[in-house]
C-alpha positions, 0 to 999 in steps of 0.5 A: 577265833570266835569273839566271845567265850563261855562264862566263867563257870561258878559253882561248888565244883569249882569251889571244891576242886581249887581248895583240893589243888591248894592244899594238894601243893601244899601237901606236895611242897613239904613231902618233896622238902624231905630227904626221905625217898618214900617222901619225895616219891609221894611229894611227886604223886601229890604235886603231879595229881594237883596238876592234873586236877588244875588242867581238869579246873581250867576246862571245866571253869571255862577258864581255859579259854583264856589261857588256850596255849595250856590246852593239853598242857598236864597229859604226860602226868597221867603216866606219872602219878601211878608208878610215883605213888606205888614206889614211895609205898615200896620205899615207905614199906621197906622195900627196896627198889631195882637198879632200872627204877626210872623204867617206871617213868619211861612211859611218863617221857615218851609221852612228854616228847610226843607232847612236845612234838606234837601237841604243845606246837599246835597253833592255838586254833587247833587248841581252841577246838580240842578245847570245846571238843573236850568240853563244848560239843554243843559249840561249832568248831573253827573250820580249819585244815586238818590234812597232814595233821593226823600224824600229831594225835596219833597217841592222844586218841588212846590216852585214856585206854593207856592210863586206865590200863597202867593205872590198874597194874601199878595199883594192883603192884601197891596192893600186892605190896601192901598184902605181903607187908601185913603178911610179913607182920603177921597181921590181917589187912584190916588190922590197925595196930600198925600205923605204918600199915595203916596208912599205907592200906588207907593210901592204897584205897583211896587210889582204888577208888579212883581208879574206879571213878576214872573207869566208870566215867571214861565209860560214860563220857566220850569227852572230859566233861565228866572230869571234874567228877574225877578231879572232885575225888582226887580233891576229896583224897587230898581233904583227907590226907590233909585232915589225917594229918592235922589229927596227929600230935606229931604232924606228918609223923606217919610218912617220917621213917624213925631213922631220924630218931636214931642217927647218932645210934652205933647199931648198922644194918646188919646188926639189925638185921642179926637181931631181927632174926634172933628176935624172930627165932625166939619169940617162935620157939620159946613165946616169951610174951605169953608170960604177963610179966613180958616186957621191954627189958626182959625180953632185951635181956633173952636177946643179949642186947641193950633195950635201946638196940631192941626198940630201934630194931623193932622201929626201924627194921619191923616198923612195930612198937614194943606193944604192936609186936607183943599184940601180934604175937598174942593175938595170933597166939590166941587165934590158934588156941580159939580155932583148935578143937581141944580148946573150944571149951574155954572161956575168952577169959581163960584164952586172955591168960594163957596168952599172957593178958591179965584181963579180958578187956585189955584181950578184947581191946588188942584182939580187935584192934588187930583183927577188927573184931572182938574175939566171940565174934571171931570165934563165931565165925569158925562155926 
């Protein structure tokens, strides 16, 4: 072994990854307290992502020369992270997810056997030059016998190739998710009315995001020394969800399914189900939210049922507000009658009325907040 090493590396890079690891434990440590499912998954995507960042630290700190029995140490992630990620969506959304779940993970643990085999066994010379593979090149590797150890990087020579590919198929999977929830909502997918939607498309972006950093910089970098661009993004993600958080009244109330709320209600699942149906049945056939008086109440008292029973179907079942489901069905209501012929001649205040608004700037605030635009600029569009 060589009787000195590389510095410690000091910069901001450095500075910025290890506050995106801290707060990235952080994060992890309270989602995986929770007893939610969706919680624990995104815990588990959090904690594996910070992980990995710190592997990506150590190397590009140079620091891992000190700690060479590490090298390799965090690449079983790389197959967790993804499938992690798309099942706390799939489970935050209110799907539900299959009898063979963990098969998301078999990958992750084949990976990890091979590691264990024949990777984390290397002596710690081998480690040293798949260090300075990794991130020295310009450093001259230890002359050592690599006859009969070929067998041991068999897989590692195609990890990259293999985590861009299920990375892109998971992503694709939330994305595909994600659309069909807007879909179920009658929302467009940059409508911001739901923020449990809201959340979940934000989550889903900034994945893509990484995903396309991660591409680009396997493309142009034959080894890991352009890894910390990639770390630098999963820290920015990391400052983000924090600072999403931070910004509520309720801290992490957007991950927090309302059940809580409602563990002592005597409504179950089926009643649920039962309600959201009629509710469904009734807001199509008669449009009771057209009338400006529509509210809480009456529209409890069409259904036959408690206001209460109402606000936690809405919550727990449709994950909308009163409000949020009242704006859905007015707006798209009002998208009808701005694209049928017969009514081009109104006025945007004459839409606000007769789909129950009482006043244009309350149409226009809803209008965008569920389509990202104002209702001329929408109507624009069509011509």
């Amino acid at each position: 072994m060589p009787n000195s090493f590389p510095p410690f590396r000091a910069d901001l890079f450095v500075l910025f990854i290890l506050l995106g690891i801290a707060q990235g434990l952080f994060l992890s440590y309270f989602f995986l307290r929770q007893k939610e499912l969706a919680n624990r998954y995104f815990g588990l995507t959090l904690l594996v992502m910070s992980i990995l960042v710190f592997d990506v630290w150590l190397g590009y700190s140079n620091l891992m020369f000190q700690t060479l029995w590490l090298v390799d140490f965090s690449e079983p992630g790389n197959f967790v992270f993804a499938p992690a990620l798309y099942l706390a969506l799939q489970a935050y959304l209110g799907e539900k997810s299959g009898r063979f779940t963990w098969l998301h993970f078999a990958p992750a643990g084949i990976y990890f056997l091979y590691s264990c085999f024949a990777l984390y066994s290397l002596p710690i010379p081998y480690k040293y030059n798949s260090n300075i593979d990794a991130w020295h090149p310009e450093l001259a590797e230890l002359s050592l016998d690599y006859r009969g150890m070929r067998w041991r990087f068999i897989l590692q020579e195609w990890l990259d190739e293999s985590m861009i590919i299920q990375g892109a198929v998971y992503v694709g999977l939330s994305a595909w998710v994600l659309v069909q929830a807007f879909r179920k909502a009658q929302l467009s997918f940059w409508a911001t009315s739901n923020s449990r939607l809201s959340w979940s498309r934000g989550i889903v972006l900034i994945s893509v995001v990484i995903l396309v950093v991660l591409l680009f910089t396997k493309i142009y970098n034959d080894d890991d020394r352009g890894d910390h661009i990639i770390a630098s993004f999963i820290s920015l993600s990391m400052y983000l969800i924090m600072g999403t958080m931070l910004r509520r009244t309720a801290l992490f109330d957007q991950l927090q399914p309302e059940k809580v709320r409602y563990n002592r209600s005597s409504l179950q699942d089926n009643d649920q189900t039962d309600i959201a149906q009629r509710l469904r049945t009734l807001m199509e056939q008669q449009k009771p939210y057209l009338q400006p008086g529509f509210s809480l109440q009456s529209l409890a008292k069409l259904l036959k049922i408690q206001p209460h029973h109402l606000t936690q179907t809405l919550n727990e079942r449709l994950g909308l507000s009163f409000f949020e489901l009242t704006a859905q069905y007015r707006i798209a209501e009002a998208q009808a009658l701005l694209r049928h012929p017969d009514t081009r001649e109104l006025t945007i205040e004459d839409i606000a009325e007769r789909v129950g608004y009482l006043s244009k700037s309350a149409f226009n605030a809803a209008f965008k907040k569920q389509t990202g635009m104002t209702p001329t600029t929408w109507r624009s569009g069509l011509e």
